[in-house]
C-alpha positions as CSV (number, residue, x, y, z in Angstrom):
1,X,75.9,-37.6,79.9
2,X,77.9,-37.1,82.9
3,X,81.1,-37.2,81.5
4,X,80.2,-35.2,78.4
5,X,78.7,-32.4,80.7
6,X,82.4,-32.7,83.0
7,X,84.5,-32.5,79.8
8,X,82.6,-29.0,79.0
9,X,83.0,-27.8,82.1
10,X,86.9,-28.3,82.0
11,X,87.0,-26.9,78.3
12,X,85.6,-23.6,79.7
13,X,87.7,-23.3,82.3
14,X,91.0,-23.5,80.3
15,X,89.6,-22.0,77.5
16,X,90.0,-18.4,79.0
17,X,93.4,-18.8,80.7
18,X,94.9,-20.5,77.2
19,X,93.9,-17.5,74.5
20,X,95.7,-15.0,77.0
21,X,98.9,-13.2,75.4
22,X,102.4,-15.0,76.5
23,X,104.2,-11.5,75.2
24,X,105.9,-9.5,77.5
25,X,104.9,-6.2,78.9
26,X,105.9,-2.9,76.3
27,X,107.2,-0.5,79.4
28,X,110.8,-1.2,80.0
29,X,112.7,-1.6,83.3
30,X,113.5,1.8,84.4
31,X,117.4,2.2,84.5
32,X,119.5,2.5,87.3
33,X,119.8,6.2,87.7
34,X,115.8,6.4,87.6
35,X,115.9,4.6,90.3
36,X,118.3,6.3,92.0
37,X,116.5,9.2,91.5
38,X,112.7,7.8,92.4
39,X,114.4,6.7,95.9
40,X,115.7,9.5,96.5
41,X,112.4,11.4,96.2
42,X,110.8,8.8,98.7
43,X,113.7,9.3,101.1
44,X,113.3,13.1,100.7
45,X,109.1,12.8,101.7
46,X,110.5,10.3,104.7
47,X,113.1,13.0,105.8
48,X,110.5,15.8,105.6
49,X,112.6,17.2,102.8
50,X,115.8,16.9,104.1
51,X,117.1,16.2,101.2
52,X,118.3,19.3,98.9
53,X,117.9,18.5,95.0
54,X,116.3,15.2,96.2
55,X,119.2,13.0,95.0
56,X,121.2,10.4,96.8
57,X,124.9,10.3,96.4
58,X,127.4,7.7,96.1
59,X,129.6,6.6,98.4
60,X,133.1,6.6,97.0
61,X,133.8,3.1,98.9
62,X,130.2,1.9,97.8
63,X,130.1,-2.0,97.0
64,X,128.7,-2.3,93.9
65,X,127.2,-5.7,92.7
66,X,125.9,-6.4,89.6
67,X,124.9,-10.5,89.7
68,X,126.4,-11.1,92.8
69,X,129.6,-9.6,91.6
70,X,131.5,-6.5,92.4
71,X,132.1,-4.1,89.6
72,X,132.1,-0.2,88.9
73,X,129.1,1.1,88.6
74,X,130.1,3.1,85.4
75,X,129.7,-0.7,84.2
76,X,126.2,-1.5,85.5
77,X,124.0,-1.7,82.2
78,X,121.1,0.7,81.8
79,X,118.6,-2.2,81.5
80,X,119.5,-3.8,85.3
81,X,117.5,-4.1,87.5
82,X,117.7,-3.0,91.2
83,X,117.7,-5.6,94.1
84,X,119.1,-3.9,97.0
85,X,120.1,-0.7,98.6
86,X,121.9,-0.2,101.5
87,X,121.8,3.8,102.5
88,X,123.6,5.3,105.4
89,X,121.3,6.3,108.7
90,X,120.9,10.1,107.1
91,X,119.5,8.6,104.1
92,X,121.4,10.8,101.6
93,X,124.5,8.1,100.8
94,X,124.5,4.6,98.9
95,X,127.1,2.2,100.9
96,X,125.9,-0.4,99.1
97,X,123.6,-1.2,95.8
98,X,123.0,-4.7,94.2
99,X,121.9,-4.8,90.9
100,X,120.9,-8.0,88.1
101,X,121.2,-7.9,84.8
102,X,118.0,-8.2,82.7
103,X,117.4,-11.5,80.8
């Protein structure tokens, strides 16, 4: 009786976590100038609008990295994802941006 009552119990506690969806999620990734963009509008609130058009710009010597890798980013694909950005003290310049590519 023991066992049979045990056995139950375990059922119902898998039983919920195993008819949950495995898909992924419907919104996509937001592309790199998005984000670019969203930052910029957080570092704009930081500065106490500082910023004028609340956009960041891009260094001409920025390092780009896309998986670890330099690379223009003309050549970063719209579905990467942000890791990392480096901004200069005034907040209105990338110096460095690291980005991976979506799997």
């Amino acid at each position: 009786m023991h066992r049979l009552a045990g056995v139950c119990g375990v059922f119902c506690c898998l039983a919920a976590p195993a008819v949950a969806k495995l898909e992924r999620p419907a919104v996509e990734p937001p592309k790199p100038a998005d984000v670019l963009q969203y930052i910029a509008k957080g570092a704009e609130k930081a500065a106490g609008s500082a910023l004028v058009g609340g956009e960041l710009a891009l260094s001409p010597d920025a390092e780009v990295l896309l998986d670890g890798r330099a690379c223009e980013y003309a050549n970063v694909p719209p579905t990467a994802n942000v890791l990392r950005i480096e901004v200069t003290p005034d907040r209105r310049t990338i110096t460095r941006i690291e980005f991976q590519s979506a799997k």
